[in-house]
PDB file of N, CA, C and O in Angstrom:
ATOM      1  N   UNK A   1     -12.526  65.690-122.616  1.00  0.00           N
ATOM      2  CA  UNK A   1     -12.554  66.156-123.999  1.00  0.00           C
ATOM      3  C   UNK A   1     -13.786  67.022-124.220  1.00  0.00           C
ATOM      4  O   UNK A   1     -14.789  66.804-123.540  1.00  0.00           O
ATOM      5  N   UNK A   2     -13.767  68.061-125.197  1.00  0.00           N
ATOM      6  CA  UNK A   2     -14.969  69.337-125.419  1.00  0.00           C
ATOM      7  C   UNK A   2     -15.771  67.910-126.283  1.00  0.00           C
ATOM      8  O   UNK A   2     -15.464  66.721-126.374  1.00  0.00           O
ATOM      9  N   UNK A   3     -16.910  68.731-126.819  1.00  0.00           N
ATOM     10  CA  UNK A   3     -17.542  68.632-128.067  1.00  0.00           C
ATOM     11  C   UNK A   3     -16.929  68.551-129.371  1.00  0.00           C
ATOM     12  O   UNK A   3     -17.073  67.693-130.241  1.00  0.00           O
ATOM     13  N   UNK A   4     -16.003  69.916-129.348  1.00  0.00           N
ATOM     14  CA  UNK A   4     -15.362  69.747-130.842  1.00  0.00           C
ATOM     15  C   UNK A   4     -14.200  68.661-130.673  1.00  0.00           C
ATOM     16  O   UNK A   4     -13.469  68.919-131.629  1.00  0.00           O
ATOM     17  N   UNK A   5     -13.738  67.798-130.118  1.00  0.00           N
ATOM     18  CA  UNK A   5     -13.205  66.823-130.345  1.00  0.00           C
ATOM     19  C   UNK A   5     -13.570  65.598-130.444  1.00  0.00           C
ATOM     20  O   UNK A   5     -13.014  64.687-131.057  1.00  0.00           O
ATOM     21  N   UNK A   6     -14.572  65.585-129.795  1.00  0.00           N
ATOM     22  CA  UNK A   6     -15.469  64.018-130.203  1.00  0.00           C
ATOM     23  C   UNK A   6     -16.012  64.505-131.622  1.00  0.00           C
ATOM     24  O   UNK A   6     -16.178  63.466-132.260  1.00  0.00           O
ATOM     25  N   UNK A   7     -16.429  65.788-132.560  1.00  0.00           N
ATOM     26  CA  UNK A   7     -17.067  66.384-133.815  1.00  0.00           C
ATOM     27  C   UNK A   7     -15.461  65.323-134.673  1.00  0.00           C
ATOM     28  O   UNK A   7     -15.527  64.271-135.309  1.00  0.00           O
ATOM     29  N   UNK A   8     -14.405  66.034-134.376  1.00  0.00           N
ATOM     30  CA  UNK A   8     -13.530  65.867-135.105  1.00  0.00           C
ATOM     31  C   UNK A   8     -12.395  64.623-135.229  1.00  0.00           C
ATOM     32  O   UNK A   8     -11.439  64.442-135.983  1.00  0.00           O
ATOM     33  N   UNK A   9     -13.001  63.833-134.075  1.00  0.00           N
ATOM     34  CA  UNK A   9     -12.745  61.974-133.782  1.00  0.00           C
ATOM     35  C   UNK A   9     -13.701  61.729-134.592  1.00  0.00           C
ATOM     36  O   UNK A   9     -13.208  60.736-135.128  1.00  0.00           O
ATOM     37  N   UNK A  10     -14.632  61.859-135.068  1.00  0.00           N
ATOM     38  CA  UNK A  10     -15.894  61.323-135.670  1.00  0.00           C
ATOM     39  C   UNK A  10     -15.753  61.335-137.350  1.00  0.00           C
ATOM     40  O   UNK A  10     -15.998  60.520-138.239  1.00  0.00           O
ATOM     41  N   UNK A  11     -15.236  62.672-137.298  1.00  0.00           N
ATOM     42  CA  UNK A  11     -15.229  62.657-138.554  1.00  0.00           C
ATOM     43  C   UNK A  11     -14.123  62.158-139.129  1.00  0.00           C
ATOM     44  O   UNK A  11     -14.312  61.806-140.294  1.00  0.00           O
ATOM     45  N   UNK A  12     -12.328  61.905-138.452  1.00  0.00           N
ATOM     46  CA  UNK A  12     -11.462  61.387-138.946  1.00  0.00           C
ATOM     47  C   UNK A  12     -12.263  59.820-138.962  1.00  0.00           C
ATOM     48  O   UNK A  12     -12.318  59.290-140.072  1.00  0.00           O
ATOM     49  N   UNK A  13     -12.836  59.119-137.880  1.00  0.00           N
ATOM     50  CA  UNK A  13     -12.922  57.697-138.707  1.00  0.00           C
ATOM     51  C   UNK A  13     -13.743  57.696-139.511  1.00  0.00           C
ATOM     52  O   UNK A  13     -13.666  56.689-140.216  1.00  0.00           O
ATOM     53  N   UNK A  14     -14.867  58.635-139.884  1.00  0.00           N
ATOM     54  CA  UNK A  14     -16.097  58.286-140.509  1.00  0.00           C
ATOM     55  C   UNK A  14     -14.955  58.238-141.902  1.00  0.00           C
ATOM     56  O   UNK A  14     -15.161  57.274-142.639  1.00  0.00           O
ATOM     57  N   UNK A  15     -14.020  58.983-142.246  1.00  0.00           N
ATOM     58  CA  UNK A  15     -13.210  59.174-143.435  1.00  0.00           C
ATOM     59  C   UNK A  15     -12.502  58.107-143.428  1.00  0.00           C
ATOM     60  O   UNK A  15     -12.546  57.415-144.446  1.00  0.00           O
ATOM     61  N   UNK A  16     -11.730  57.708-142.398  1.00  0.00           N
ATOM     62  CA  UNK A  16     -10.954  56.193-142.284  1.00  0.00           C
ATOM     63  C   UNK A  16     -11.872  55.120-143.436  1.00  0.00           C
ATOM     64  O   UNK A  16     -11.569  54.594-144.506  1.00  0.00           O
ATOM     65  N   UNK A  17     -13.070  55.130-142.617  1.00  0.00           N
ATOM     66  CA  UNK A  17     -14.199  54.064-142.873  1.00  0.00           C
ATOM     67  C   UNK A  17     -14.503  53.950-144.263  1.00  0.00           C
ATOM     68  O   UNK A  17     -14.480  52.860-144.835  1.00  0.00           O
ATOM     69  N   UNK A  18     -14.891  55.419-145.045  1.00  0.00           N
ATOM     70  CA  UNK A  18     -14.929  55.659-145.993  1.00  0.00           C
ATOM     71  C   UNK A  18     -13.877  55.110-147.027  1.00  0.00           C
ATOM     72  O   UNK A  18     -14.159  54.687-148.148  1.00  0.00           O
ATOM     73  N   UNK A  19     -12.472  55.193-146.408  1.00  0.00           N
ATOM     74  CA  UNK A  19     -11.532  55.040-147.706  1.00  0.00           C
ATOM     75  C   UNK A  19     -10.896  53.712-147.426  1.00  0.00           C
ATOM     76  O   UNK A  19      -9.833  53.578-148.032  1.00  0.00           O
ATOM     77  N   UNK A  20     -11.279  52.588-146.603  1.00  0.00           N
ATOM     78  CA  UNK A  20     -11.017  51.361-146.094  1.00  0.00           C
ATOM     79  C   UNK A  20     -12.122  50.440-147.084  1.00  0.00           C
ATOM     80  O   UNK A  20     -11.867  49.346-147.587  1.00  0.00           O
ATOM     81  N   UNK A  21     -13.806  51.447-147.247  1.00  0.00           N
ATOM     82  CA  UNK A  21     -14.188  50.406-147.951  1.00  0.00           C
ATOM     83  C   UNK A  21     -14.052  50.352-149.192  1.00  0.00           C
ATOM     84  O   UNK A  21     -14.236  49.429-149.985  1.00  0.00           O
ATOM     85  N   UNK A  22     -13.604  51.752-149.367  1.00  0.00           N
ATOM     86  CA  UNK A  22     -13.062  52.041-151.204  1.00  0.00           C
ATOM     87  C   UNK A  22     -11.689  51.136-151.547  1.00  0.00           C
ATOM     88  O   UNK A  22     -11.509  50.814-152.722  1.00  0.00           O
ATOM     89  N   UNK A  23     -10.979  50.834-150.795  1.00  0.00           N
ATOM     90  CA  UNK A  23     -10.011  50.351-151.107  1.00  0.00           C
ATOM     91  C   UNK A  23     -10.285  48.411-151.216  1.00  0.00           C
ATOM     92  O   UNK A  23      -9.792  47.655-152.052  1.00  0.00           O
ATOM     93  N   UNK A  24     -11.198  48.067-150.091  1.00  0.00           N
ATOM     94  CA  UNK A  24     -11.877  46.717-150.412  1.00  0.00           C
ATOM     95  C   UNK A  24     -12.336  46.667-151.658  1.00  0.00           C
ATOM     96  O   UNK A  24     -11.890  45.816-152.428  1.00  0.00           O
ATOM     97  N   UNK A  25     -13.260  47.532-152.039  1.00  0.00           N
ATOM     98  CA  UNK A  25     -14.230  47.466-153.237  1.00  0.00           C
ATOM     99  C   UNK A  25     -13.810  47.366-154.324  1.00  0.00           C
ATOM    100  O   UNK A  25     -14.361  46.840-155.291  1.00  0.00           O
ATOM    101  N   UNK A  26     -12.279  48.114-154.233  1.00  0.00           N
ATOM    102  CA  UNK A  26     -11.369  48.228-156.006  1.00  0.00           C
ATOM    103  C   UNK A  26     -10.611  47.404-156.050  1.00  0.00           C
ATOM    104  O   UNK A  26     -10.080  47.214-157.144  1.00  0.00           O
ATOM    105  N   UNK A  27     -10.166  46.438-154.756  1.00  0.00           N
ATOM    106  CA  UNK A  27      -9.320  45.425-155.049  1.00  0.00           C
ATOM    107  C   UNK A  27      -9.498  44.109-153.922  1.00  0.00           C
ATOM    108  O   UNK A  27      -8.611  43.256-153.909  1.00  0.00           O
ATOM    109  N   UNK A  28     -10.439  44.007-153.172  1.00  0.00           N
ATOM    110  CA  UNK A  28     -11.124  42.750-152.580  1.00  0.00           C
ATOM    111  C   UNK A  28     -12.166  42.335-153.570  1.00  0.00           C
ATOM    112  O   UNK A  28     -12.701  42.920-154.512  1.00  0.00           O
ATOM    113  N   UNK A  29     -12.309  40.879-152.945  1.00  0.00           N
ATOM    114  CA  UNK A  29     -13.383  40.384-153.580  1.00  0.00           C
ATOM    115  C   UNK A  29     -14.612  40.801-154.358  1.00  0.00           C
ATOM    116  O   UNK A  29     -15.015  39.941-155.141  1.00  0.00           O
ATOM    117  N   UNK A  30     -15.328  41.983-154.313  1.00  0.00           N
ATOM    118  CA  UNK A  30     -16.200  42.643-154.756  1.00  0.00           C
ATOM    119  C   UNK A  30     -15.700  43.443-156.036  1.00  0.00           C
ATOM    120  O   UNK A  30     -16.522  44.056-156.718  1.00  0.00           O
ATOM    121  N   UNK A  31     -14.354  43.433-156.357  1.00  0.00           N
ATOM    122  CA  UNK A  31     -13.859  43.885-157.373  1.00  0.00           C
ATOM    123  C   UNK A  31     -14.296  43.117-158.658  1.00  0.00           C
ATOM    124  O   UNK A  31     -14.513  43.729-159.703  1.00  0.00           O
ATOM    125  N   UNK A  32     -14.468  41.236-158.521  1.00  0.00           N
ATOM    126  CA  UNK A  32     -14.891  40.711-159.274  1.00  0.00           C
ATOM    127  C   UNK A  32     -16.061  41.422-160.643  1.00  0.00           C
ATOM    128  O   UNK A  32     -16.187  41.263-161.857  1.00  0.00           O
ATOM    129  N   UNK A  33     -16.738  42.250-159.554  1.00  0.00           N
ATOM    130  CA  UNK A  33     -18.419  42.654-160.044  1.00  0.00           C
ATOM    131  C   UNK A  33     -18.140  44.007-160.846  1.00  0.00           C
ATOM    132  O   UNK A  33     -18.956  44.650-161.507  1.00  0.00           O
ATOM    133  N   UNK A  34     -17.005  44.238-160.662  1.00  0.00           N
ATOM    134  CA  UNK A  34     -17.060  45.835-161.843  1.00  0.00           C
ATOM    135  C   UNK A  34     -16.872  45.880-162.934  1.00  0.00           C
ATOM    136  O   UNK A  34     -15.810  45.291-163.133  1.00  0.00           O
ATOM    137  N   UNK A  35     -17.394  46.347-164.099  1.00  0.00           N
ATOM    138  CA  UNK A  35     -16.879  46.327-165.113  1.00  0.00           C
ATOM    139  C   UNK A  35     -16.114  47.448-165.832  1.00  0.00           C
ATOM    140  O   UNK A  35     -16.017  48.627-165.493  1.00  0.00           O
ATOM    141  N   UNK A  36     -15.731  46.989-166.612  1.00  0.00           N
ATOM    142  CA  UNK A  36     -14.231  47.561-167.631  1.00  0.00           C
ATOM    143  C   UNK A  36     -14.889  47.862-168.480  1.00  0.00           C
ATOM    144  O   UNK A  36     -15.299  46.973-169.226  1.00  0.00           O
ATOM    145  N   UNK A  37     -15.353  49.577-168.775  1.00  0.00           N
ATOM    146  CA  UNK A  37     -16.171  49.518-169.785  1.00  0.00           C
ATOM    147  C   UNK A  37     -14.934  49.995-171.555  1.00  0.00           C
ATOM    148  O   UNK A  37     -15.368  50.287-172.670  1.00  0.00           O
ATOM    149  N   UNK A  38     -13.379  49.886-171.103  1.00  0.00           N
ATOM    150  CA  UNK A  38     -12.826  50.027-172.123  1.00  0.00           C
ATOM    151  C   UNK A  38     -12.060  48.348-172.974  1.00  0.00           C
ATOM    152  O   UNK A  38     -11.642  48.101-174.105  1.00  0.00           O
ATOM    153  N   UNK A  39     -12.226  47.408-171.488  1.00  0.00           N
ATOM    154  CA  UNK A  39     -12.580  46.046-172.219  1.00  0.00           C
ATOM    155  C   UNK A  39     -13.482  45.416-172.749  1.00  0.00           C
ATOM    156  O   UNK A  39     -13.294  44.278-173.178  1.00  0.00           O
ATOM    157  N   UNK A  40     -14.706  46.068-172.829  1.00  0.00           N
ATOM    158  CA  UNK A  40     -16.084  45.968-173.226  1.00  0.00           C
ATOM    159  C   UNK A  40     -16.158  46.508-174.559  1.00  0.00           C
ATOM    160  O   UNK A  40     -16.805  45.844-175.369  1.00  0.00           O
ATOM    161  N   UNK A  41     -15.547  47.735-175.004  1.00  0.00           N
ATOM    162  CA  UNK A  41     -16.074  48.654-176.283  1.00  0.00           C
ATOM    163  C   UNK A  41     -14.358  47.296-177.295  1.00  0.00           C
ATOM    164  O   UNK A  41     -13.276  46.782-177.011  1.00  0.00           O
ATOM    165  N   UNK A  42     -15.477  47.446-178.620  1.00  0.00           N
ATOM    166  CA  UNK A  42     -14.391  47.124-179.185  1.00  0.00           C
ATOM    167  C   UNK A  42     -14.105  47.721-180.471  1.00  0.00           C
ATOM    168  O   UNK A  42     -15.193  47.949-180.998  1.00  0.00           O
ATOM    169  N   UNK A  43     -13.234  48.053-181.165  1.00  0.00           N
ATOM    170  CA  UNK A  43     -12.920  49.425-182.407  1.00  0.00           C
ATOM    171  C   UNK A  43     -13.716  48.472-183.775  1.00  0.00           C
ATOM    172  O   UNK A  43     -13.785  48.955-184.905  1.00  0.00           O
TER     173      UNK A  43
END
């Protein structure tokens, strides 16, 4: 394999990685900790 394919293996998982922990964060356990700031305001 060149260079530019280990560049562009790298960067597909670094993006994998990226949107694996976004998807934990909005709906695993750590979701607990976010807040709702339109269940918060009240009229």
């Amino acid at each position: 394999m060149g260079v530019a394919q280990f560049f562009v293996v790298g960067i597909l998982v670094a993006l994998v990685l990226v949107t694996a922990l976004s998807i934990y964060t909005a709906f695993g356990p750590p979701s607990k900790k976010l807040a709702d700031p339109f269940e918060m305001h009240e009229d």
